[in-house]
Structure formats: C-alpha cells, structure tokens
C-alpha positions in Angstrom: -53.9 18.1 28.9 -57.6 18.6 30.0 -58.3 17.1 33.4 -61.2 15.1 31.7 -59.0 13.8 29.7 -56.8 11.9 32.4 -60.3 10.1 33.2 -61.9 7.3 31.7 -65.2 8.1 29.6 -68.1 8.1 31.5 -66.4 7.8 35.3 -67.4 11.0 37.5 -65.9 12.0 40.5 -67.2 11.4 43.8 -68.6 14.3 46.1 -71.3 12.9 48.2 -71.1 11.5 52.0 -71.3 8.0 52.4 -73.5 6.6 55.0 -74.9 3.4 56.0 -74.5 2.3 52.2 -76.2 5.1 50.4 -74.0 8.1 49.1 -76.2 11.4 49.9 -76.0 15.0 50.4 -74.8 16.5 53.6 -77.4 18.0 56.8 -76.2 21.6 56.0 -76.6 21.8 52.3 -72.9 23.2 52.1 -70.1 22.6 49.9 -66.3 22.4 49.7 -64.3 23.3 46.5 -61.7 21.2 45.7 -58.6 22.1 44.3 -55.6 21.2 41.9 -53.0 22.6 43.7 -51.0 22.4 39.8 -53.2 24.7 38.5 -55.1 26.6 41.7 -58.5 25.4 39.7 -61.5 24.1 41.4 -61.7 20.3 40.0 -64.6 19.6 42.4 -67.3 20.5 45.2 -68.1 17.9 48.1 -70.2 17.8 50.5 -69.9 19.9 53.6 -70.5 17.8 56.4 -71.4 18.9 60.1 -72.5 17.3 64.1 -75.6 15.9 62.0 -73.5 13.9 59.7 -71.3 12.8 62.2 -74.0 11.5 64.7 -76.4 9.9 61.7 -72.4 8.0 60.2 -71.9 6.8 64.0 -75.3 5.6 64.8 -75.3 4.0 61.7 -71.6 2.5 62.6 -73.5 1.3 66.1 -76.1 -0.7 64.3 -74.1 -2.2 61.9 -71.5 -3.2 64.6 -74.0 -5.7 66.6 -73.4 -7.9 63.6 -70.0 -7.5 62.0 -68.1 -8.1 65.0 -69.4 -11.1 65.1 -68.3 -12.3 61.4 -65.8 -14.6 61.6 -61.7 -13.1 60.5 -62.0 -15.2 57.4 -64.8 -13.4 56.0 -63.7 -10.4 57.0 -60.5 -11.6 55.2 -62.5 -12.3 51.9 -63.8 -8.9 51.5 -60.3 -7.6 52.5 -59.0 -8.8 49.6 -61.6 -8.1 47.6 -60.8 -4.2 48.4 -57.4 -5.0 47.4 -58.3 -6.3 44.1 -60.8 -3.2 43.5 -58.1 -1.0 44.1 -55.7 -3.0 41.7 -58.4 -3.0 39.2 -58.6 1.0 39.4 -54.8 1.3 39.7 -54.4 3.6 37.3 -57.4 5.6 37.6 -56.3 6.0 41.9 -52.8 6.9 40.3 -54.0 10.0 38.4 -56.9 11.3 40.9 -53.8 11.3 43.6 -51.7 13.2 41.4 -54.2 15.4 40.0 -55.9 16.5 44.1 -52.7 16.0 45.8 -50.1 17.2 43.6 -47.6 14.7 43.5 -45.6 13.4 40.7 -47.8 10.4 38.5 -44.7 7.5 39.9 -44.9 8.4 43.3 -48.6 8.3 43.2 -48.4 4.8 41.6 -46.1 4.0 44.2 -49.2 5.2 47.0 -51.5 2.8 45.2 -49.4 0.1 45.4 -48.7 0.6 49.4 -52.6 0.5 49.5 -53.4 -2.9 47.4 -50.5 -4.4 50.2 -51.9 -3.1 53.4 -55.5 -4.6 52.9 -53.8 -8.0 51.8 -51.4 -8.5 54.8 -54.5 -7.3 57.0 -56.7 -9.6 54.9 -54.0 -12.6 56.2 -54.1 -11.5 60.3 -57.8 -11.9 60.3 -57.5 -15.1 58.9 -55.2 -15.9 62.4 -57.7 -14.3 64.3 -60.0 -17.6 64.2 -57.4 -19.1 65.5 -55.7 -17.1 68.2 -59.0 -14.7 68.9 -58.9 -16.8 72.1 -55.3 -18.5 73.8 -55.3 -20.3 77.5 -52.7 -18.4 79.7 -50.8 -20.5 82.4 -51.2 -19.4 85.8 -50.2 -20.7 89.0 -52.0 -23.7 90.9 -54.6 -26.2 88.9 -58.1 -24.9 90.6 -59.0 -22.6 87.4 -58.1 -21.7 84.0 -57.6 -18.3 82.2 -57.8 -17.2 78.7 -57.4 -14.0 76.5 -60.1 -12.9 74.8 -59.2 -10.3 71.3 -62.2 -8.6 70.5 -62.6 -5.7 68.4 -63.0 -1.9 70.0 -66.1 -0.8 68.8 -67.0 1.9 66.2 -64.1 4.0 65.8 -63.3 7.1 63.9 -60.6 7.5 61.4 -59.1 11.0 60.6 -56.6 11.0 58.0 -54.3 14.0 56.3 -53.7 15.3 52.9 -50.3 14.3 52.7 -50.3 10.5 51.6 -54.1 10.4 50.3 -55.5 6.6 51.0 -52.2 5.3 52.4 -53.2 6.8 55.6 -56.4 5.8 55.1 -55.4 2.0 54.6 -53.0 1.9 57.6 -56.6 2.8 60.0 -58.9 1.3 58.0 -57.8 -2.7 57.2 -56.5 -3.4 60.3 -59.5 -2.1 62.0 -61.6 -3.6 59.8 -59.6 -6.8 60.1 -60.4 -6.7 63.8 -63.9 -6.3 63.5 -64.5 -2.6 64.0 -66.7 -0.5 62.0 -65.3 2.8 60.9 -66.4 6.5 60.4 -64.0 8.4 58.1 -63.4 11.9 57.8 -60.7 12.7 55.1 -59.0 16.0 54.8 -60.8 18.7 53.1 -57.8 19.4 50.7 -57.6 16.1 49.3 -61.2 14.2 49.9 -61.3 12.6 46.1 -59.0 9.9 46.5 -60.7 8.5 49.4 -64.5 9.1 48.1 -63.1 6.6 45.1 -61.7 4.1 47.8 -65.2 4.4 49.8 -66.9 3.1 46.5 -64.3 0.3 46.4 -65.1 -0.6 49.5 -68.6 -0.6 48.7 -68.6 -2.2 45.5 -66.5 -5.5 47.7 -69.5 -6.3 49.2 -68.8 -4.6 52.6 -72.1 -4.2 54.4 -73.7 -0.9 54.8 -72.9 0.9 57.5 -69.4 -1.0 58.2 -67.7 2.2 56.7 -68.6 5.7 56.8 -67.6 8.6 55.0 -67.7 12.4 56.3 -66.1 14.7 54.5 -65.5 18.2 55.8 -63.5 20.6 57.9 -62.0 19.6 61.5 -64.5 22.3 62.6 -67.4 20.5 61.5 -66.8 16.9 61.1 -63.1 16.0 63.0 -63.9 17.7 66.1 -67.3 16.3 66.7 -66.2 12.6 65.5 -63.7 12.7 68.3 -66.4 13.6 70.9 -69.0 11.7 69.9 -70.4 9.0 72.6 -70.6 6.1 70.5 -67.3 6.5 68.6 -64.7 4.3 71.3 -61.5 4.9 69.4 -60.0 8.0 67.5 -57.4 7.5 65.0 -55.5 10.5 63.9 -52.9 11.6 61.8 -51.8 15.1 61.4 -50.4 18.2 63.3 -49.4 18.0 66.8 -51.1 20.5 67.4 -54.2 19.4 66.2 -53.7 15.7 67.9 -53.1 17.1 71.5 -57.3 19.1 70.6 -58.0 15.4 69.4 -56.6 13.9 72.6 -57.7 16.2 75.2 -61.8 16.5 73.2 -61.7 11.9 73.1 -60.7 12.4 77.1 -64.4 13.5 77.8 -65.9 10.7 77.1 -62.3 8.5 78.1 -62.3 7.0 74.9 -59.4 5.2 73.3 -56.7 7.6 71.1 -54.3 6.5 68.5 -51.8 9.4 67.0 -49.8 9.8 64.0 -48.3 13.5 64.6 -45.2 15.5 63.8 -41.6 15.2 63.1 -38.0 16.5 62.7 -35.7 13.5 62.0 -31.9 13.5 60.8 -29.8 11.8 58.9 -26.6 11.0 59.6 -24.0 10.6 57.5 -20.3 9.2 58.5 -16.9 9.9 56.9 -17.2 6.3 55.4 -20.3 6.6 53.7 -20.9 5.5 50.3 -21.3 9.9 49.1 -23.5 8.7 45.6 -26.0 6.7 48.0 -25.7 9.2 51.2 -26.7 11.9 48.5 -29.4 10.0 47.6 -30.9 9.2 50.6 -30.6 12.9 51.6 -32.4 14.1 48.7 -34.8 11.4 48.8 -35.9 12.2 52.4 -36.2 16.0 52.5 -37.5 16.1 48.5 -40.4 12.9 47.9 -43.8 14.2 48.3 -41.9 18.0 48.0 -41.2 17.5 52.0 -44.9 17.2 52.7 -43.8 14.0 55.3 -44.0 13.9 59.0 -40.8 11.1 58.0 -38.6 13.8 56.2 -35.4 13.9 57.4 -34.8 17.6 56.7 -32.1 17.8 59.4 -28.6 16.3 57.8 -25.9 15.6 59.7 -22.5 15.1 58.2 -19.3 14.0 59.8 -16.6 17.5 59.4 -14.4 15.7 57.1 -17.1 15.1 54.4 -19.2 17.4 55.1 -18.0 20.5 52.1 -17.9 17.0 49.4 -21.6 16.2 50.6 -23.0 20.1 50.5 -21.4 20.3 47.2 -23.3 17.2 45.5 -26.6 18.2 47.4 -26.2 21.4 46.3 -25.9 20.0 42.2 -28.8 17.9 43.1 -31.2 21.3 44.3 -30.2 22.9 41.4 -31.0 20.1 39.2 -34.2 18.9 40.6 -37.2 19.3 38.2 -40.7 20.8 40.2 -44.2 20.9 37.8 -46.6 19.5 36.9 -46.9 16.1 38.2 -48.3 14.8 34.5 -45.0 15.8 32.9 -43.0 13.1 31.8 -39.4 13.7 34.0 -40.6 15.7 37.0 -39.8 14.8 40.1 -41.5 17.0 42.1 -44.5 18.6 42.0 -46.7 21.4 43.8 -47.4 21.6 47.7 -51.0 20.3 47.9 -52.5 23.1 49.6 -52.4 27.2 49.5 -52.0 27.7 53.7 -49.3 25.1 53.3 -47.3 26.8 50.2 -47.5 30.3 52.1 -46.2 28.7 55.6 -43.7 26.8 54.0 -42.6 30.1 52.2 -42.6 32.0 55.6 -39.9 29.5 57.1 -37.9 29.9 54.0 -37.2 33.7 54.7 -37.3 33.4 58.3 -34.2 31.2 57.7 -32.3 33.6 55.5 -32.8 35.7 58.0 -31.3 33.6 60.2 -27.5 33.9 59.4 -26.9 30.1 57.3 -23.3 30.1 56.0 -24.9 30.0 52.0 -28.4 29.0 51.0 -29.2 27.2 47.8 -32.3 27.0 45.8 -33.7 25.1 42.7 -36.1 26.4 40.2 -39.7 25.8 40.4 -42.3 27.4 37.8 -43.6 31.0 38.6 -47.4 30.0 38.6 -50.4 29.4 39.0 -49.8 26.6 41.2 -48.5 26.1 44.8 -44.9 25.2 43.5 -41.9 25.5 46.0 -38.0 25.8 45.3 -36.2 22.9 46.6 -33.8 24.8 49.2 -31.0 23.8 51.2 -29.4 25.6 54.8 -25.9 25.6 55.5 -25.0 25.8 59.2 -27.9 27.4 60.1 -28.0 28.0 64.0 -29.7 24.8 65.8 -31.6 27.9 67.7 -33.2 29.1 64.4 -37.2 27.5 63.9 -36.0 25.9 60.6 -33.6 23.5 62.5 -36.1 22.6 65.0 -39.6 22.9 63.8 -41.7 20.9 61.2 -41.4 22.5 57.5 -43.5 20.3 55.5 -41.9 21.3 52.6 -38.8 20.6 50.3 -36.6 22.4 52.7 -33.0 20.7 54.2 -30.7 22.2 56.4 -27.3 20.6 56.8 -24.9 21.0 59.9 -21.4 19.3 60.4 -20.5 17.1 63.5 -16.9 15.4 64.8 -17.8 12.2 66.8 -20.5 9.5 67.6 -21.9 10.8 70.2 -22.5 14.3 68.8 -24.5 12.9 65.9 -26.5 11.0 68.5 -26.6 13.7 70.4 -27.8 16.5 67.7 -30.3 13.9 66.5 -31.8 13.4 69.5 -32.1 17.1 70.5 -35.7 17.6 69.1 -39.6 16.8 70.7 -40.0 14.4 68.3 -38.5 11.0 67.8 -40.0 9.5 64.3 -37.6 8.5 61.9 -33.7 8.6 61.5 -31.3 7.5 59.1 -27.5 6.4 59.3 -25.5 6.1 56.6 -22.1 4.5 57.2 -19.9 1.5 55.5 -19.4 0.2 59.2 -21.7 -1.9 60.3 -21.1 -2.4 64.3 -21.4 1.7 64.2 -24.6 1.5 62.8 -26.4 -0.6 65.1 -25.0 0.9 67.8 -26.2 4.4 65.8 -29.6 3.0 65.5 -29.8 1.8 69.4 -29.4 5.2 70.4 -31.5 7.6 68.6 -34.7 8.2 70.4 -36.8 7.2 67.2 -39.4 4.9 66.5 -38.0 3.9 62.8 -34.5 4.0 61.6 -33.1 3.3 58.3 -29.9 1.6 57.8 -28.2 2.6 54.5 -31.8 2.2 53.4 -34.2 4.7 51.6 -37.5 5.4 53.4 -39.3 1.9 52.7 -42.5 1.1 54.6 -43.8 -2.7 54.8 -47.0 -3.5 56.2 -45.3 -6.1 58.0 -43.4 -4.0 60.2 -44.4 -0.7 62.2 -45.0 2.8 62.2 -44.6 5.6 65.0 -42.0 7.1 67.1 -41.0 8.4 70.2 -42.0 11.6 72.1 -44.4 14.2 70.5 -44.3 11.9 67.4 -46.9 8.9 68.4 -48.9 7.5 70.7 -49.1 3.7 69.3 -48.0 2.2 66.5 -49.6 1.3 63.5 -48.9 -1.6 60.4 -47.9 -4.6 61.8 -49.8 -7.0 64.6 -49.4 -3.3 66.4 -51.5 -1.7 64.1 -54.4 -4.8 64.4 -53.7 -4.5 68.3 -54.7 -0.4 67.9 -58.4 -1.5 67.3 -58.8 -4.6 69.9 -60.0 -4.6 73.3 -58.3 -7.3 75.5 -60.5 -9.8 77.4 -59.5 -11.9 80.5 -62.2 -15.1 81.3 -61.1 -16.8 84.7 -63.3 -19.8 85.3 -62.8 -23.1 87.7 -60.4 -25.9 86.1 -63.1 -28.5 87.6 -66.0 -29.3 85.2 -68.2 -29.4 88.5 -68.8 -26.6 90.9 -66.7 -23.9 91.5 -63.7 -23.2 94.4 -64.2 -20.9 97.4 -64.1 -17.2 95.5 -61.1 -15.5 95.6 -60.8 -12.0 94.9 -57.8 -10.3 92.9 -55.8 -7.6 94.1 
C-alpha cells in the first residue's frame, strides 16, 4: 500500500519548527530527510534547526514562563487532558505515522499511543493536588516560628527524546513538567521527528499558550548540544546513549544547571528450575524481541537455572525461528525493521563479532532481504561473559543465553554489568522471588510479569542507567524546585535572628 494511502485525505505531515505558537522555517534554511526505515524511502524533509533556533525557542520559553507558572494545577490540569483527548481523537492516525517513521509493528504502535493518552491524564490529576499540597507547614522544634515547603516549578527546561519509543518519551518529560508549571523546549530525534511534530500540533490545538512548548528539530550537533548549554534552559531532560548523556551532563555543568538521564542498559532475566517454561519463554522473547530489541529495558542477557536450561534454549530457539520480521503494515508481523541505517549496520557488527566469539550454537530467524533495515532475530548460546555481546548495549533483537546453578550466581551474573535498569525473575516460588528482586542492583524488576509500564509507578535504574526517575510523583518532582519559608510563629514582631548552620 501507498504511504498516502495510510493517511486521511487532506492531512499533511508536519516539517516545520514550532515556536512561540507559530510553526515556521528554521534560521539556516536546511533540511533533514526523513526516512521509512521499511522501505529506505524519504517520506519527509524537516526543518534543520541550529544555536539560532535554540536561543529564539528558549527566549520565547522565558517570556511565556513569567505567566504560566503562575496558572493554577487545575488549569494546567484542563489542558492536560485536553492533550490527552487530542491524542485519543488522532489515535489511529499517531498509530500509523509511528509505524510508518519508526518501524514498528501497527499493535505495538497502538499500544505507544495508548501509554501516551495515560501519561498526560495521571499528570493532568497531580496538578490538580498541587493546589493543594503546592505549600505544607513542616514541624520543627520550639513554638517561636513556623516553616513551610514551597513546590515550585524549575523553570524553562529542555526535553531531548530518542527514536526508540516516539512520543512515549516525549510524554514521560513533557506532562509532568508541564503539570508542574515548566515551559518546555523539545528537540526530537532526527530519525523519527514526525510523530512528535503531530503531538506539538495537539498540544497546540488544546489551547496551550504560545511559547509554553517548543519544538526544535534537528541533529545533537545543532540543536541538542546547544539546548543543554543554553543560559536560560535550567533543567535538561535526556534520554538516550550513555555516551551521549555523560556530553549532556558534563555541557549542563557549565552553567550548573539541573540534569535528568534516561541512558543505557543490559538487564537479565532469570529463570528458575520451577518456572512456568510456556510463560518464561514468553517473557524471554518478549524482552529481547518488542520494538526488534531497540529498548534500553531489553533483557537480552537470559539466565537459566542448569537443569532447564537445554528445555528453555530449545523453545527459544522454535520461537527465533518462527518469529515473523516485515513490514509493520502486514497483518501477522511481529517485528518490524530497526528504525535507522547506523543502527541496522551496528547491530549487524555485534552479530558477527559474536560468532566470532566461540557461543556453543547460534540461532537465527528470517527477516526479508531488502530494502529496509530488517534484522534476524538471533540467539547466543554460552557465549563468554568476556565477549561485547554479553556485556554491552545491542539495541537490536539479539539474546544471549548462559546457564547458572544457585541463587546467588543468578544474582550475581545479573548484577555484573554498569548498568542496573531492569530485571526479570521468573519462578513458581514466591519467597525466592522477592528475595531475587531485593538483590539485583536494578531500578525496575518484574515479577513473573511482562515489561508493563504504569504512569503511576517509576522509571530508572541504578548505576550508568539513570540519574532520577521519571513517571510517578518522581517524575513531577524531576521538574520542581523546593522552597523553604521560615517566618516567626508570633503575628507581631519577630524573635532575636538566629542564623542556621
């Protein structure tokens, strides 16, 4: 099928920047092609932002700050929801333009959407609160004064979101900082900036006032790197690379401002002698294979208790082989391209370098010749824990599976990385698994559970994986500043001063 023909009459894609209200053309006068990564063609060209962009989006973020952080959380609320309800009403419209710039299957894009509509509603719900906890009294000792704790948002921050979950990323940053009363400078990743152009317009179309939210689209050159030094941005909030957050961290240092970081990971699961094998294999393939691997959740390292460990290979091995990659339009596939052409070819790198490595067998699925950035689904076998597939990022639909004999050495194995995201324990018993799930050195861990993600809860890890958290009251708390207002108890005149420590 044409790719006009997965769009409604009339409805053309957006390219433009969006600044203080007004969608226009970039300082430079460049453009970026945009690409289906099913089909290698250019679907679109956006704008090319640069510094000039950056400083005329944060300026205009300044102005329009003086007077949204002082809106009250209930109408913030209001047009929190009424996002949500713009993104329900293009549901199926968000669905497709995920699927068709990103690459994933139509359902899991669907499923993206629907992780979108819920973020801006429970965010829409803690602003609310905020009227009424924005302020609390704090007991402290003796009766001659009283304290309270002020919540105030952090300023204008900037957003900086990757190409792997387009707009999910971009709702976890952008309605709780809204919520708090933040305006908001976005830069979305150059691979998949069509998605979140759409969700600008949403936002636009709500009634949000101009200049609240900003969009720059363009490299990390051009646009990411000068966001995070920009004087009047006071917050960066980034997800991506490791190494591209410690550039972001050590650039925001300059001018001390605050730094929020989604980065990398290398999680396991763990699967006991007792586990249910149907749901372990499951939850194996579902954690290395949604999104084709592109997660910084997948838990591409598998470790399986000795005595289970041949019946488990075998059924993940039936499951590779079985596992449909195309085109994410096609009724019955389950896994589509990578979303990018740098990505496909690294990806493709690690997959040799691990043959090369000395696994005990390899398996690999079937993925169509081309065009298009598809990947076999592949699985190691005892692969050495020395070897860079074992211990380094993939991004791609890539597991490698090693046995273990005792508690401790799954604990142990799962823990010997530089990240601490995400784990998962699969096991019939359940004093092992909370005892499991104490000791991994992970910021999320799923119990007999498939990777499900509630706005209610959080989102980070441990080590090189996170600094904060996001969803949650911790993901409101990311983008508010925290006041202290000591003043005498008396309502006439004021105590001998005393100063603090």
């Amino acid at each position: 099928m044409k790719q006009h023909e997965w769009f409604e009459p009339g409805v053309a894609l957006r390219t433009q920047l969006y600044i203080d209200g007004f969608w226009c053309a970039g300082e430079g006068g460049q453009r970026l092609p945009v690409v289906n990564p099913s089909t290698e063609a250019t679907i679109a060209q956006v704008e090319a932002g640069n510094a000039a962009d950056v400083d005329c989006a944060a300026r205009a973020a300044a102005r329009a700050f003086r007077t949204w952080k002082k809106t009250t959380g209930a109408q913030r609320a209001t047009l929190l929801r009424a996002i949500a309800r713009g993104v329900s009403d293009r549901r199926d419209h968000l669905a497709v333009l995920q699927s068709l710039n990103n690459g994933k299957p139509l359902d899991e894009a669907r499923i993206d959407v629907g992780d979108v509509i819920a973020t801006f509603d429970y965010y829409a719900d803690l602003a609310e609160q905020l009227d009424e906890i924005g302020e609390s009294a704090v007991s402290i000792p003796g009766d001659a004064y009283r304290a309270t704790i002020r919540r105030e948002p952090a300023g204008v921050v900037a957003l900086i979101v990757p190409w792997n979950f387009p707009m999910v990323t971009t709702a976890w940053k952008l309605a709780p900082a809204l919520a708090a009363g933040c305006t908001v400078v976005l830069k979305p990743s150059e691979v998949t900036p069509l998605p979140e152009l759409e969700l600008a317009a949403i936002v636009a179309d709500a009634g949000v006032p101009g200049g609240v939210v900003n969009v720059v689209t363009g490299t990390g050159t051009e646009v990411g790197a000068p966001l995070a030094a920009h004087p009047l941005i006071a917050k960066v909030s980034f997800t991506g690379s490791t190494a591209v957050g410690a550039q972001v961290m050590k650039t925001a240092a300059d001018t001390i401002k605050g730094v929020s970081l989604e980065l990398g990971g290398k999680s396991s699961i763990i699967v006991f002698a007792d586990a249910d094998l149907d749901l372990a294999t499951d939850l194996v393939a579902g954690g290395a294979f949604f999104n084709a691997g592109q997660m910084c959740s997948a838990t591409s390292r598998v470790l399986v208790e000795r005595p289970i460990a041949d019946a488990l290979a075998t059924r993940l091995a039936d499951r590779v082989t079985r596992t449909v990659v195309g085109d994410p339009f096609k009724a019955g596939v389950q896994m589509g391209p990578l979303a990018n052409r740098a990505q496909y070819e690294r990806v493709q790198r690690y997959i040799a370098r691990g043959k090369d490595d000395g696994a005990r067998f390899v398996i690999e699925g079937e993925a169509p010749a081309g065009p298009g950035y598809f990947v076999k689904p592949t699985m190691f076998v005892d692969i050495p824990t020395e070897s860079p597939l074992w211990r380094e990022e993939v991004f791609g639909p890539v597991l490698c599976l090693r046995s273990f004999d005792s508690e401790d050495e799954a604990i142990g194995a799962a823990n010997d990385t530089e990240f601490g995201l995400v784990a998962t324990v699969v096991t019939r018993d359940a004093g092992r698994g909370r005892r499991v799930a104490a000791g991994l050195d992970a910021g999320v861990v799923w119990l007999n559970a498939p990777q499900a993600i509630f706005p209610q809860t959080s989102w980070g890890g441990y080590k090189r994986s996170s600094i904060g958290r996001e969803l949650g009251p911790f993901g409101l708390a990311a983008f508010q500043e925290i006041k202290q207002v000591l003043m005498p108890a008396g309502a006439s005149g004021a105590p001998e001063c005393v100063r603090g420590a």
